[in-house]
C-alpha positions as CSV (number, residue, x, y, z in Angstrom):
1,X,18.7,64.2,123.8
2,X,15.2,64.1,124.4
3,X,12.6,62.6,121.8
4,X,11.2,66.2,121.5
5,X,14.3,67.9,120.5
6,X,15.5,68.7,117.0
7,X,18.6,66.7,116.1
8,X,20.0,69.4,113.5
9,X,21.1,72.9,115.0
10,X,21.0,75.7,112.6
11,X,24.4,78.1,112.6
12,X,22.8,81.7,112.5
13,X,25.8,84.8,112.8
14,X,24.7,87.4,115.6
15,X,23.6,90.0,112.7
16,X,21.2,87.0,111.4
17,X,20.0,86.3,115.2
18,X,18.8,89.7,115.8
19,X,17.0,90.4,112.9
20,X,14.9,87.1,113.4
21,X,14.3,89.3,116.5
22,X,13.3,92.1,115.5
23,X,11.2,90.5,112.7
24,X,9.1,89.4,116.1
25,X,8.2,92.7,116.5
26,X,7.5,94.0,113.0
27,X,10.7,95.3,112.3
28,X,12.1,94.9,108.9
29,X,15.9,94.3,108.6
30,X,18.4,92.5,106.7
31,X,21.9,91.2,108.4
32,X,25.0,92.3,105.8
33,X,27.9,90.8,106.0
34,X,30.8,91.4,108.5
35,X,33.1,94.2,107.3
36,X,31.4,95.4,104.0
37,X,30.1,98.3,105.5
38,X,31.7,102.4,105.9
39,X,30.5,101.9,109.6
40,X,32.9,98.8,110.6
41,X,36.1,101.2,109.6
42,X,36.3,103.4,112.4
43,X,36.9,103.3,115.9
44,X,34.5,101.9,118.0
45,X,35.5,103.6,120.9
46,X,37.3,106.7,122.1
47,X,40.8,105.9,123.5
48,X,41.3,109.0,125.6
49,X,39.0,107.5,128.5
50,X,40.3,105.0,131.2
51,X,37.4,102.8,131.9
52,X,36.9,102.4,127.7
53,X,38.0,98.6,126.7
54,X,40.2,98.9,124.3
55,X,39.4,95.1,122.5
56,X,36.4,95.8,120.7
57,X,35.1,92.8,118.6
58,X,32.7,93.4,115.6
59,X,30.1,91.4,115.2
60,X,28.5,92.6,112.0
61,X,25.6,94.8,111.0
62,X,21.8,94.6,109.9
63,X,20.5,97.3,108.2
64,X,16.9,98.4,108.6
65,X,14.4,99.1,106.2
66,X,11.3,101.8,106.9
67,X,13.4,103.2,109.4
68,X,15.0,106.6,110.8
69,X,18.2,104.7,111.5
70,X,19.8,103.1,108.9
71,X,22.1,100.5,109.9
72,X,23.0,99.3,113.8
73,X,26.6,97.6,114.5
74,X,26.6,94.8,116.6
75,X,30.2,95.0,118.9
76,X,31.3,93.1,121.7
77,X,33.4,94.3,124.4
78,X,36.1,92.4,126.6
């Protein structure tokens, strides 16, 4: 490593990396934690199409504050 660089990485989940993001840009959110939400119970996907992945990975969800929508899931398909 370089003099310049930070010898301590911080461990941020993907719900806490995008709403550092979207504090950037003046939106106010707050990351939950994975599966404590009503929207992590359902499907993710509909099964009756061919070109849908079926392995569906949930990443967690932030919920927004002063805000139409209130929560958005974070998934990962593969």
């Amino acid at each position: 490593m370089h003099d310049s660089e930070s010898d301590t990485f911080v461990y941020q989940t993907w719900p806490e990396k995008v709403s550092h993001m979207l504090e950037k840009i003046g939106v106010e959110s707050v990351p939950k934690e994975r599966g404590t939400d009503l929207v992590e119970k359902d499907d993710y996907s509909s099964r009756a199409f061919s070109q849908t992945t079926r392995m569906v990975t949930n990443l967690g969800v932030i919920e927004l504050k002063n805000s139409n929508i209130d929560v958005i899931q974070i998934i990962q398909k593969g």
